[in-house]
C-alpha positions as CSV (number, residue, x, y, z in Angstrom):
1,X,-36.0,-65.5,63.8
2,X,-33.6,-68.3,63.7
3,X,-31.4,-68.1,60.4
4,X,-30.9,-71.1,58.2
5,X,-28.0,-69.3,56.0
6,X,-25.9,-67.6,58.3
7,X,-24.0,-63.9,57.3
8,X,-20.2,-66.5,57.5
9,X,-22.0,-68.6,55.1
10,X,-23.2,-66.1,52.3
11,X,-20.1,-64.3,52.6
12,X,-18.1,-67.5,51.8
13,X,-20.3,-68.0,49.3
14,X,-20.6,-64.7,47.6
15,X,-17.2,-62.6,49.0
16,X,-15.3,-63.5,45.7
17,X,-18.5,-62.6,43.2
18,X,-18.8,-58.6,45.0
19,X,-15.2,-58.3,44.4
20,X,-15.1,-59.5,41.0
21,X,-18.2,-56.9,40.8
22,X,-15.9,-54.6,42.6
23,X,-12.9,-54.8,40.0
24,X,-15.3,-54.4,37.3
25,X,-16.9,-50.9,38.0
26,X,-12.8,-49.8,38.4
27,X,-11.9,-50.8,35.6
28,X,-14.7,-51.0,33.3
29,X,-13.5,-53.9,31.7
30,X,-16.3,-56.6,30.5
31,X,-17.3,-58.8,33.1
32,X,-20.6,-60.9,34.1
33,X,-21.4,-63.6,36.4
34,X,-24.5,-64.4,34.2
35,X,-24.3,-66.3,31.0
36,X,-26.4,-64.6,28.3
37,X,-26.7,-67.8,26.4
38,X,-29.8,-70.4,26.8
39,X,-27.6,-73.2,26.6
40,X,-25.9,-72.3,29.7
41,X,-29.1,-73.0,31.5
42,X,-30.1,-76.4,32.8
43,X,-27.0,-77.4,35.1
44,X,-26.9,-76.9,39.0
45,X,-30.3,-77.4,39.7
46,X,-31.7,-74.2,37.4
47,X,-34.3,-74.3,35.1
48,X,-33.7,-74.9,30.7
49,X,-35.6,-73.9,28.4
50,X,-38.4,-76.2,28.2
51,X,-38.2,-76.2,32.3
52,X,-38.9,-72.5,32.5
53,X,-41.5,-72.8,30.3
54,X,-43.7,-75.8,32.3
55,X,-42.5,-73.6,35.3
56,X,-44.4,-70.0,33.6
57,X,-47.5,-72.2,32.4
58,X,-48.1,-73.7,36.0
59,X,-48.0,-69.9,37.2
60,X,-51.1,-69.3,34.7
61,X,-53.9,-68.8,36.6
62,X,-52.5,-69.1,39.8
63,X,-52.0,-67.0,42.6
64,X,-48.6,-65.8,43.8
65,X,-48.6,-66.1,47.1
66,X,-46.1,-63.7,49.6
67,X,-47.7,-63.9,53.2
68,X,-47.3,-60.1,53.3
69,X,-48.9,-58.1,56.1
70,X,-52.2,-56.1,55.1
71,X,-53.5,-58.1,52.5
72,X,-56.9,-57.6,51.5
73,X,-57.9,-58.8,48.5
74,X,-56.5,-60.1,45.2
75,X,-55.6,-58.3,41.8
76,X,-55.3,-59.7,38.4
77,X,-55.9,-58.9,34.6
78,X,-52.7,-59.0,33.0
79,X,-52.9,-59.8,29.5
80,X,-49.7,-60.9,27.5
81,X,-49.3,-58.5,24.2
82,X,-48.9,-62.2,22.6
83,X,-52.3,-62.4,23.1
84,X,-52.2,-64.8,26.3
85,X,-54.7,-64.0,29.5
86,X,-52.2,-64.4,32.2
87,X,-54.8,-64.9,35.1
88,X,-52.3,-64.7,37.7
89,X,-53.1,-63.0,41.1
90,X,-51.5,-60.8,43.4
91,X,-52.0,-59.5,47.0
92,X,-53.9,-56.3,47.4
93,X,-51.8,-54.5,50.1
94,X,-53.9,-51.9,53.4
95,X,-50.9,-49.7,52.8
96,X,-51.7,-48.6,56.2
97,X,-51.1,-52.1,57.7
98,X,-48.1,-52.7,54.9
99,X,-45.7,-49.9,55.3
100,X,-45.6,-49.9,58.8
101,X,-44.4,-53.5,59.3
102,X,-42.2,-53.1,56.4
103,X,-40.7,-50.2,58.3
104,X,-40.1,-52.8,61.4
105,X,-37.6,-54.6,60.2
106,X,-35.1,-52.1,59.1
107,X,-33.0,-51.7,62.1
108,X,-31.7,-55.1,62.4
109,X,-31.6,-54.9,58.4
110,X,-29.8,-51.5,59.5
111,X,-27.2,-53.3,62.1
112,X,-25.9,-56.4,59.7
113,X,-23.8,-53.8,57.8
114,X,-23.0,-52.8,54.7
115,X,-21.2,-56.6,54.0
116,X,-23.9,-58.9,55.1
117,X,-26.5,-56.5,53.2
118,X,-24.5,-56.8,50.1
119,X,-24.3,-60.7,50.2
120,X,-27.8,-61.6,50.9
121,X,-28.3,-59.2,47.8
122,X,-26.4,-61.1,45.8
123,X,-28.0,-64.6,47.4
124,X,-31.4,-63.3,46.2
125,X,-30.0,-62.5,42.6
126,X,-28.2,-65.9,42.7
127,X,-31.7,-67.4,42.9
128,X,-33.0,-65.3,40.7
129,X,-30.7,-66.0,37.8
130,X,-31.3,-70.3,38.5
131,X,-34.9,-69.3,37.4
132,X,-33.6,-67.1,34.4
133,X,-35.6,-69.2,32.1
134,X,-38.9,-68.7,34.1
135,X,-38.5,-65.0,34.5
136,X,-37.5,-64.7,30.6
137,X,-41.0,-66.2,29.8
138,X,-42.9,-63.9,32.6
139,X,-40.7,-60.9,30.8
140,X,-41.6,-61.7,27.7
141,X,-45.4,-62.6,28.3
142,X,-45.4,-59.1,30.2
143,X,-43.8,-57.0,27.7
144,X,-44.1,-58.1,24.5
145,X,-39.9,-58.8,24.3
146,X,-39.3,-61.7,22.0
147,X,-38.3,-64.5,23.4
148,X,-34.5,-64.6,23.1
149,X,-34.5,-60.3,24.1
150,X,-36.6,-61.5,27.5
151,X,-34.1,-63.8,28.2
152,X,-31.2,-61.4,28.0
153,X,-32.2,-58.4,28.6
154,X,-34.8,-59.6,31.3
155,X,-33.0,-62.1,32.7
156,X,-29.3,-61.7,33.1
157,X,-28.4,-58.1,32.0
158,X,-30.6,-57.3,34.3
159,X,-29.1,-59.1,36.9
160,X,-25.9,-57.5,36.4
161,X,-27.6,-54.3,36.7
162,X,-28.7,-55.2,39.9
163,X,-25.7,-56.8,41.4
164,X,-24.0,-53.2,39.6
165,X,-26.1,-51.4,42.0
166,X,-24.7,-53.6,45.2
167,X,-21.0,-53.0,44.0
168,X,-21.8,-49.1,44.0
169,X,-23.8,-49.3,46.9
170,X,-21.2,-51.2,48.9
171,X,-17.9,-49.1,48.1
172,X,-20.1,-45.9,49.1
173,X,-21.1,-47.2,52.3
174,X,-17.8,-48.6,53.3
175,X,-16.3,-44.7,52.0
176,X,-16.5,-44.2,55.6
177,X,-14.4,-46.4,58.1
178,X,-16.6,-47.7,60.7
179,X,-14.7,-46.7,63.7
180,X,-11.9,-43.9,64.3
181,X,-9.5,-43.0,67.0
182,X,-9.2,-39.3,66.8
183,X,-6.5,-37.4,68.8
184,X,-5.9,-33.6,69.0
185,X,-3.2,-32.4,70.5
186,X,-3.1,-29.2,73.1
187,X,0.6,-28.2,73.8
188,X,1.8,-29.0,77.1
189,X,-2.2,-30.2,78.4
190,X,-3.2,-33.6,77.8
191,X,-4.5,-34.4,74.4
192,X,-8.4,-34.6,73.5
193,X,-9.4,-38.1,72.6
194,X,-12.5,-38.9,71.1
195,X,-13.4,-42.4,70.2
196,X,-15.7,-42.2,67.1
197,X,-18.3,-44.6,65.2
198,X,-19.7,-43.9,61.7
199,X,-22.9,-45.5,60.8
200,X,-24.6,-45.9,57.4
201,X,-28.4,-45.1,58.3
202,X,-31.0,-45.3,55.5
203,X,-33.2,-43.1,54.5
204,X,-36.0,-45.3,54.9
205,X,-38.8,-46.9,52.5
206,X,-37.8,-47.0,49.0
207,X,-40.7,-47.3,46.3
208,X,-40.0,-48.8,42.7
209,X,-42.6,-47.7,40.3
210,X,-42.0,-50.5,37.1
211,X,-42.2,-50.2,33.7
212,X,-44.1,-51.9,31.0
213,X,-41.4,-52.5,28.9
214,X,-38.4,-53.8,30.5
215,X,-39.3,-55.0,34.5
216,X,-36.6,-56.2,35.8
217,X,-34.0,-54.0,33.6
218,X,-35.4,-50.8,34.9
219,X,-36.6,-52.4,37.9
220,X,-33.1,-53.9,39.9
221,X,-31.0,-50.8,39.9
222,X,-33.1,-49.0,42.5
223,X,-34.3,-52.3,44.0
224,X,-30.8,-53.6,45.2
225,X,-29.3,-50.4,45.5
226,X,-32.0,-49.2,47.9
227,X,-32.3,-52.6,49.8
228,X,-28.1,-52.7,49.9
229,X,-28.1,-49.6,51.7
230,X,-30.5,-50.8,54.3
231,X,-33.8,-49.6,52.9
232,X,-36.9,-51.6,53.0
233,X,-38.1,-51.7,49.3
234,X,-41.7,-51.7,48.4
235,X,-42.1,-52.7,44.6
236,X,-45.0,-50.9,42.9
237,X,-45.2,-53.0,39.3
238,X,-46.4,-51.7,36.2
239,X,-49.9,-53.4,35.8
240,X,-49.2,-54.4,32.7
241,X,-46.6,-56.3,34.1
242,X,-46.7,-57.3,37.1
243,X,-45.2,-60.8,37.0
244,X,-41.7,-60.4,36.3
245,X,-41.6,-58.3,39.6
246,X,-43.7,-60.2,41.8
247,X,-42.0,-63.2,41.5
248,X,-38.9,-61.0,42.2
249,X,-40.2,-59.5,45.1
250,X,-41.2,-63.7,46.3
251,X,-37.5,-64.8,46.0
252,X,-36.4,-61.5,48.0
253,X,-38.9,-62.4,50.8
254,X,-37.8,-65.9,50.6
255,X,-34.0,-65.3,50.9
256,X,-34.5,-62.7,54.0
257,X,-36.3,-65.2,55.8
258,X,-33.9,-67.4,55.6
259,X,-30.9,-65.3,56.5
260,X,-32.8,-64.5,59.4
261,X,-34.4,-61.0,58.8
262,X,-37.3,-59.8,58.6
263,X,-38.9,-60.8,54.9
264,X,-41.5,-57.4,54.9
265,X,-37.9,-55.2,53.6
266,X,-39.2,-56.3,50.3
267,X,-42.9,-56.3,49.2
268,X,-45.3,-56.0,46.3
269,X,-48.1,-53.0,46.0
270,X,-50.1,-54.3,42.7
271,X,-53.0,-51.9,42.4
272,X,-56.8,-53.0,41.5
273,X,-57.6,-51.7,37.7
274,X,-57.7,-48.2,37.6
275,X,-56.7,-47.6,41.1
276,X,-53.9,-45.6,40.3
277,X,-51.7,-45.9,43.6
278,X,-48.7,-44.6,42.2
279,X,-49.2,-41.1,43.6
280,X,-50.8,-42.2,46.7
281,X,-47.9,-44.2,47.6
282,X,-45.3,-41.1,46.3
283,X,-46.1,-38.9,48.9
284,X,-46.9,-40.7,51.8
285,X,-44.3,-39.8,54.7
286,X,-42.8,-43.2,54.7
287,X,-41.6,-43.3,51.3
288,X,-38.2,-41.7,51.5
289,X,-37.1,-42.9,48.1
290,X,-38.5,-43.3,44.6
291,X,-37.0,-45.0,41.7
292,X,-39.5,-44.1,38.5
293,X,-39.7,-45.2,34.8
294,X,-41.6,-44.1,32.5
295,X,-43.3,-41.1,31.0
296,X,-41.4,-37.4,31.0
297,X,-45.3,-36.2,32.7
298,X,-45.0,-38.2,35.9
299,X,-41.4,-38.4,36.5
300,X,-42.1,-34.1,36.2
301,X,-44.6,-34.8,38.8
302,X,-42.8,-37.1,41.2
303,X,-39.4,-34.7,41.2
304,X,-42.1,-31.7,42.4
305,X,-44.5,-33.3,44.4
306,X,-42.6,-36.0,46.1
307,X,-40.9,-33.5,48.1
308,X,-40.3,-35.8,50.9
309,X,-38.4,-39.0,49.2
310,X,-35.1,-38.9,47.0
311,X,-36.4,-39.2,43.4
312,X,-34.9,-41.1,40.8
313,X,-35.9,-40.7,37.3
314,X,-35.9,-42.0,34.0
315,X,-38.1,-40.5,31.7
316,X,-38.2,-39.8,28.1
317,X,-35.8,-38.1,25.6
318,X,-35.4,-37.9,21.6
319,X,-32.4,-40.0,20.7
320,X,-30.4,-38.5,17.3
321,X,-27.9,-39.9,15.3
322,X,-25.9,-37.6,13.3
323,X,-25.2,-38.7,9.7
324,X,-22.2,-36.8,8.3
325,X,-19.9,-39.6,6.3
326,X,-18.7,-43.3,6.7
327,X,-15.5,-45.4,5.3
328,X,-18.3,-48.4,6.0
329,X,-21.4,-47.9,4.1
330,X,-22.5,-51.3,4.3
331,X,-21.8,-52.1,8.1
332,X,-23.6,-48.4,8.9
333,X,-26.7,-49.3,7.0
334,X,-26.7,-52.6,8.7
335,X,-26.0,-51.7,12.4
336,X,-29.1,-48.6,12.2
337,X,-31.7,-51.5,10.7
338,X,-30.7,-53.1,13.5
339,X,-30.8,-50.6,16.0
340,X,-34.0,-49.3,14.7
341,X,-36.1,-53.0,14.7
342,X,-35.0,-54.4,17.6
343,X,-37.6,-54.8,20.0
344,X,-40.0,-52.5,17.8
345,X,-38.0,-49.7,18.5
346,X,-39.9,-49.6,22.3
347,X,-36.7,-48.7,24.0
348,X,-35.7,-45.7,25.8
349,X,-32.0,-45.6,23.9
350,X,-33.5,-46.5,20.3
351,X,-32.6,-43.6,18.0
352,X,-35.2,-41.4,16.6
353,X,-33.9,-38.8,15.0
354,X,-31.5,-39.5,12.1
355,X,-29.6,-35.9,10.8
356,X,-28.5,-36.3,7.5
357,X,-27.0,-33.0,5.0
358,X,-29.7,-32.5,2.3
359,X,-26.6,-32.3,0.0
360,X,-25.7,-35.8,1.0
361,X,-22.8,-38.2,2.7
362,X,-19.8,-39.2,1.5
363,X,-18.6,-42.7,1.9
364,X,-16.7,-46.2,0.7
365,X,-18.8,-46.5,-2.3
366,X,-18.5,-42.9,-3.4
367,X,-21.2,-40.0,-2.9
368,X,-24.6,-41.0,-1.6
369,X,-27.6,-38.4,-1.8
370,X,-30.0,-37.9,1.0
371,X,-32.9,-39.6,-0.9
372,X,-30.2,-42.6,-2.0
373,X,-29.5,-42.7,1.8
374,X,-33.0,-43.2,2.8
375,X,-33.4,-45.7,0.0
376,X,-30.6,-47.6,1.4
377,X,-31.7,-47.4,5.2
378,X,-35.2,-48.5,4.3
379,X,-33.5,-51.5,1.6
380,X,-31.4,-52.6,4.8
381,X,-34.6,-52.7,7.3
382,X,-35.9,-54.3,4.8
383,X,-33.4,-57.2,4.6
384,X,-32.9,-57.8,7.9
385,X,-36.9,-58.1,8.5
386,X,-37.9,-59.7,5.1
387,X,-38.3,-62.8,6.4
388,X,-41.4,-63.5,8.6
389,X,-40.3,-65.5,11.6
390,X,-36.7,-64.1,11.8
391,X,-38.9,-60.5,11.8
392,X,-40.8,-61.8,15.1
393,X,-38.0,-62.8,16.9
394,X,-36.6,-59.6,16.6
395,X,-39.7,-57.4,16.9
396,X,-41.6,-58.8,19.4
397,X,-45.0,-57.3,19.6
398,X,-46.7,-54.0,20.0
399,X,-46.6,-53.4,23.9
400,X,-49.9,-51.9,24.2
401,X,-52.0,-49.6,21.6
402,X,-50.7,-46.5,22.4
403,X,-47.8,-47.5,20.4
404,X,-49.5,-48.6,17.4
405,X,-51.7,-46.0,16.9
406,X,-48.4,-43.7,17.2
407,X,-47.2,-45.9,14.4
408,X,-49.9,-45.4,12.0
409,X,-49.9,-41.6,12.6
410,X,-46.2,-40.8,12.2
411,X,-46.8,-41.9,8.4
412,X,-48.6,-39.1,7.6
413,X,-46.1,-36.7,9.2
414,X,-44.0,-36.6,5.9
415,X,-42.6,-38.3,3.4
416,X,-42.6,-42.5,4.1
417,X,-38.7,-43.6,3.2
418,X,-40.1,-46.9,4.6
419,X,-43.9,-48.3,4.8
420,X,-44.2,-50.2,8.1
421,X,-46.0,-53.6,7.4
422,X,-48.0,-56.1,9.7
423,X,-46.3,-59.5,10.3
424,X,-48.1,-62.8,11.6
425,X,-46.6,-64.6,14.3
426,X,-47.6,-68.2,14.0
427,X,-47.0,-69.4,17.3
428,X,-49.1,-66.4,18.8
429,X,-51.5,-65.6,16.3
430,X,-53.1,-62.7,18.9
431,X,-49.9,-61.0,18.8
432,X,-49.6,-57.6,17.0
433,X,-45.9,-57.0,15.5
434,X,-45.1,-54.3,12.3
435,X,-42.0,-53.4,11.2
436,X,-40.6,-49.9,11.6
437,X,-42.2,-47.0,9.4
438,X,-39.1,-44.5,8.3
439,X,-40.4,-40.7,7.3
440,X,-38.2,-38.1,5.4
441,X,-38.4,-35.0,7.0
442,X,-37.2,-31.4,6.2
443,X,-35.6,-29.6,9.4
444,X,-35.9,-26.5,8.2
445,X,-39.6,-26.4,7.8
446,X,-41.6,-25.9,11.2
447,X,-44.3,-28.3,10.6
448,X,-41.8,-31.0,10.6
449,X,-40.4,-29.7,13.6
450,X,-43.0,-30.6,15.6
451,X,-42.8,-33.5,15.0
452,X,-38.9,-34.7,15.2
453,X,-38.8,-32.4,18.3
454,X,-41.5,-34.7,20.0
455,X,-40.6,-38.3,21.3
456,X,-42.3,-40.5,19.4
457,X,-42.2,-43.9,20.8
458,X,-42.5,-47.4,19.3
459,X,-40.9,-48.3,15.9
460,X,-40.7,-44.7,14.3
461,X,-37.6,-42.9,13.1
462,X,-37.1,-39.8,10.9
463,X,-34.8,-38.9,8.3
464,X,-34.6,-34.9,8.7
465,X,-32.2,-33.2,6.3
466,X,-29.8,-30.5,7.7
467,X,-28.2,-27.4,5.8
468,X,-24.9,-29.1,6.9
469,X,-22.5,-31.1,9.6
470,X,-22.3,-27.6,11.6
471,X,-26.8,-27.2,11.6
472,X,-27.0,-31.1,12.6
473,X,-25.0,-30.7,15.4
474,X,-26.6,-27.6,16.7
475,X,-29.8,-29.6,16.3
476,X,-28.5,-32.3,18.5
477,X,-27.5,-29.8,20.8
478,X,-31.2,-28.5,21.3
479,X,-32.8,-31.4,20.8
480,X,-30.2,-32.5,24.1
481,X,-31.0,-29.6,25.6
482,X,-34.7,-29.1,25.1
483,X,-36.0,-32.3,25.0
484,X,-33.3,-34.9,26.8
485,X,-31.7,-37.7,25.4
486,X,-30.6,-41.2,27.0
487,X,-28.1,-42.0,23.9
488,X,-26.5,-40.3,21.0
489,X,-24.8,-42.0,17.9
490,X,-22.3,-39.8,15.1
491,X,-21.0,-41.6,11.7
492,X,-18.1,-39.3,10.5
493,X,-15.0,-39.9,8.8
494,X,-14.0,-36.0,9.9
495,X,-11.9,-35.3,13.2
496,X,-13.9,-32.1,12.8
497,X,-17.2,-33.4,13.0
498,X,-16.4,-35.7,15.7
499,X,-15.4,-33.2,18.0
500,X,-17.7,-30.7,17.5
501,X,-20.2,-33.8,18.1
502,X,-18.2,-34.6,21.2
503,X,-18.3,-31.5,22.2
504,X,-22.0,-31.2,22.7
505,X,-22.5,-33.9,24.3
506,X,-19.8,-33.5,27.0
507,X,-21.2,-30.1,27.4
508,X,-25.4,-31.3,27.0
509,X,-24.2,-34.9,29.2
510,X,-25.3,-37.1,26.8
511,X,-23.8,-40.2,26.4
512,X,-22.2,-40.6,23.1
513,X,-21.2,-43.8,20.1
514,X,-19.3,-43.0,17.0
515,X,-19.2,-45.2,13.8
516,X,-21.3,-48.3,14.9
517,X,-20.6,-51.0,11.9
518,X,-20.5,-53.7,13.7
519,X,-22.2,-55.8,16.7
520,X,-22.9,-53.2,19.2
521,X,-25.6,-51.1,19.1
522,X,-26.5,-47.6,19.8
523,X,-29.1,-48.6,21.9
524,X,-27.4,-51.2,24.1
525,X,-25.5,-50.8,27.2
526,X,-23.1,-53.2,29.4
527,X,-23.5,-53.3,32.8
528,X,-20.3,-52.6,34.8
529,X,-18.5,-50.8,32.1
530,X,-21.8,-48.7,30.3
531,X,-23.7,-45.9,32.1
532,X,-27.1,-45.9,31.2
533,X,-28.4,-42.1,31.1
534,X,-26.1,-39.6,32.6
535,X,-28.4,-38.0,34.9
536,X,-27.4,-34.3,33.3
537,X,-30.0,-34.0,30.3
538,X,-33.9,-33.7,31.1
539,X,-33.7,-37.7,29.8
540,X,-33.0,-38.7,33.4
541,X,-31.9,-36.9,36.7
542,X,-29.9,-40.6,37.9
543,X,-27.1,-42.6,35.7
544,X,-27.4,-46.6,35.9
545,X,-24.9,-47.2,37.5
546,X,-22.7,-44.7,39.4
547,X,-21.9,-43.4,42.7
548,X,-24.3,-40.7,42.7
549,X,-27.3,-43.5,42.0
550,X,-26.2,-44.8,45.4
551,X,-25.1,-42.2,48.0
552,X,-28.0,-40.5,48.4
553,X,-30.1,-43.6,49.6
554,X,-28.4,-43.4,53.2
555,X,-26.5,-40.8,55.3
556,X,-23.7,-41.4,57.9
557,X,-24.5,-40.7,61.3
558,X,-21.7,-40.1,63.7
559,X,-21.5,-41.3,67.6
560,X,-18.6,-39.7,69.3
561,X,-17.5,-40.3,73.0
562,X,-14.1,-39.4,74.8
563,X,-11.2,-42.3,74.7
């Protein structure tokens, strides 16, 4: 197919971006190409605020249309948890007709190299990020984000994840020089000369099984590091949310067309309600790698039954913070309200667990009692969500019901620090958003065990008093061990403390922050400088993003011949 945007052109274009991308995951220094501020929007041809929002209501009730091979039939029913029928449409894929022409146009995919693969990567996020505003209403609509979290978190963090995943796919790949001239010498006989090619081969299909929660966050790691590597990437959407990755998986086509390959390396599989193609898909033959998030029960099943494909997983864990002392009651208190409402605590890195002595902390303001402690946690949630609409924006809404009946349980685990309470949002009055419910919980009692040794996601945290420093951090070594965990926060004032909490986590692999009091988060990561997981805790068996993410999505394959 004739190319309208030749490989010289997107590597003018793009060149200086992937080694700005490049420096960045050297040094771990903060970098992004994407503004994470609305008012950034609107210039250059890309969409504001109000423009992404006519451009998500014309996509209401509409069908998305790819032109992919196979299709046989439509699939819809996405309803926003803001209470909006979406009634947008999506091919229907004969996975028997699909995967094979998907498969088709890998070897010229194969052949542009690692360079070219990498640029048209970065065209297709370029595109995506001049709809930002679009895709943070489809994100939002989809998973029950506020507005302002869709946009960053949906939007342009995860576009730097994604164009993370083509730095670290592109220094793998070029490891390996692509030629060599290999001389060995034999005394006085003539020296053997080989003349010697290296070729990055992929493995072959990757499949993306989305989330509900974050699409395109947990969604463009695998997506662009598989397709960077030369795989052909078939995008299996939560059904819950389907949007956010269909209209990804439309600019992808779109952009391979035009750069002259073949636009079936990316496609959609949306699934009919019920239909459950998820495991059909993970062990057919042609699926060679799968990128999963979601529940610790399937990602078990995919690492033992898709024995054919590289399997990537994130799955679930039980987050702790350990409580031992703070020379900054106030901005402690303030920085765990935060971490504990934001997005209604539907996050993989929100804590859960919060370790505090039974005896008590000490801190700027003197002593403070575990009781005073959970008084002063559930005063600060309190604050920060006292107001109604400020509450929304930072809440969202319940994802699905799952998580709010899991809400209205955990209350009658123990002791309720904090009451969780419903708040109305005006704008979307079919929209169900509570505040967080705080239990006090005694770790030394088994009942309660049961329960702080159990994820329990959505907006629910427990307080569990601890003997001491020493039995908290031999309960976050367990809880590491037994259970996973994607992140890991410590408030001490004792060099003790904090190594002993170090400690575990080097040896667990748990990624750890200590003494949190201001603007960043426990359960927020940077692209470029973060990882996300570490891969070494039952949490997740794959950091986002490092080498090890990549590598394994293509081999080198050696031709030799004599000089």
């Amino acid at each position: 197919m004739a190319a309208e945007l030749t490989a010289h052109e997107l590597i003018a274009r793009h060149r200086p971006t992937l080694d700005q991308a490049l420096e960045a995951i050297r040094t771990r220094a903060y970098w992004s190409p994407h503004p994470e501020h609305p008012k950034a929007y609107g210039e250059n041809g890309s969409l504001d605020m109000a423009a992404g929002k006519a451009a998500f209501d014309a996509l209401l009730g509409s069908r998305v249309e790819l032109d992919q091979p196979g299709t046989d039939g439509w699939v819809d029913g996405e309803t926003s948890p803001y209470g909006i029928e979406l009634g947008v449409s999506y091919p229907h894929a004969d996975l028997d007709v699909l995967l094979p022409a998907m498969k088709a146009g890998m070897r010229a995919w194969r052949d542009a190299g690692a360079e070219t693969r990498a640029v048209v990567c970065l065209e297709i996020l370029k595109r995506i990020s001049d709809r930002t505003m679009e895709f943070a209403q489809a994100v939002m609509h989809t998973s029950g984000q506020a507005f302002m979290m869709a946009f960053q978190a949906g939007g342009p963090h995860a576009q730097d994840r994604g164009m993370e995943a083509v730095a670290y796919a592109y220094v793998e790949q070029v490891r390996t020089p692509d030629t060599a001239e290999w001389t060995k010498p034999q005394g006085k006989r003539d020296p053997l000369a080989l003349t010697k090619r290296f070729v990055p081969v992929p493995r072959g299909i990757g499949l993306v099984i989305g989330c509900n929660t974050f699409p395109t966050w947990n969604g463009y790691p695998g997506l662009f590091a598989s397709l960077a590597t030369g795989n052909a990437v078939l995008v299996k959407p939560h059904p819950r949310a389907v949007l956010p990755l269909a209209l990804t998986v439309q600019v992808a086509r779109q952009v391979l067309t035009e750069a002259g390959f073949d636009p079936n390396l990316v496609a959609l599989a949306a699934e009919r309600p019920g239909e459950g193609i998820a495991k059909t898909l993970a062990t057919r033959p042609e699926i060679r790698i799968i990128d999963y998030t979601g529940s610790t029960e399937f990602g078990d099943w995919l690492e033992s039954n898709a024995r054919q494909a590289q399997v990537y997983t994130e799955k679930a864990g039980v987050n702790t913070v350990i409580v031992e002392s703070t020379d900054d009651y106030k901005g402690m208190l303030s920085n765990l309200a935060f971490s504990l409402s934001l997005y209604s605590g539907q996050m993989c890195t929100t804590p859960q667990n919060l370790l505090v002595p039974r005896d008590g902390i000490t801190t700027d303001q003197g002593p403070k009692s575990f009781d005073e402690v959970a008084a002063d946690l559930a005063k600060a949630v309190d604050g920060l969500l006292g107001d109604d609409a400020r509450a929304g924006a930072l809440l969202g809404a319940i994802v699905n019901p799952d998580v709010k009946a899991r809400l209205e349980a955990a209350a009658g685990l123990g002791e309720v620090a904090l009451a969780s309470r419903e708040i109305a949002n005006a704008e979307f009055p079919g929209a169900v958003v509570r505040t967080p419910v705080i239990v006090k919980l005694d770790g030394a009692k088994p009942d309660a065990e049961a329960a702080y040794m159990s994820e329990c996601f959505g907006p629910v945290s427990f307080l569990v008093a601890v003997d001491s420093a020493a039995d908290a951090t031999e309960l976050l070594r367990r809880t590491i061990r037994e259970k996973g965990a994607m992140t890991v926060g410590a408030y001490t004032t004792s060099p003790e403390v904090e190594e002993a909490v170090t400690e575990v986590c080097l040896e667990e692999a748990a990624q750890l922050s200590l003494n949190l009091t201001g603007g960043v988060y426990v359960n927020q990561t940077a692209a470029f400088s973060d990882f996300h997981g570490s891969g070494g805790n039952p949490a997740a068996n794959a950091a986002l993003c490092d080498g090890a993410f990549v590598a394994n999505r293509f081999r080198v394959v050696e031709v030799r011949r004599e000089a």
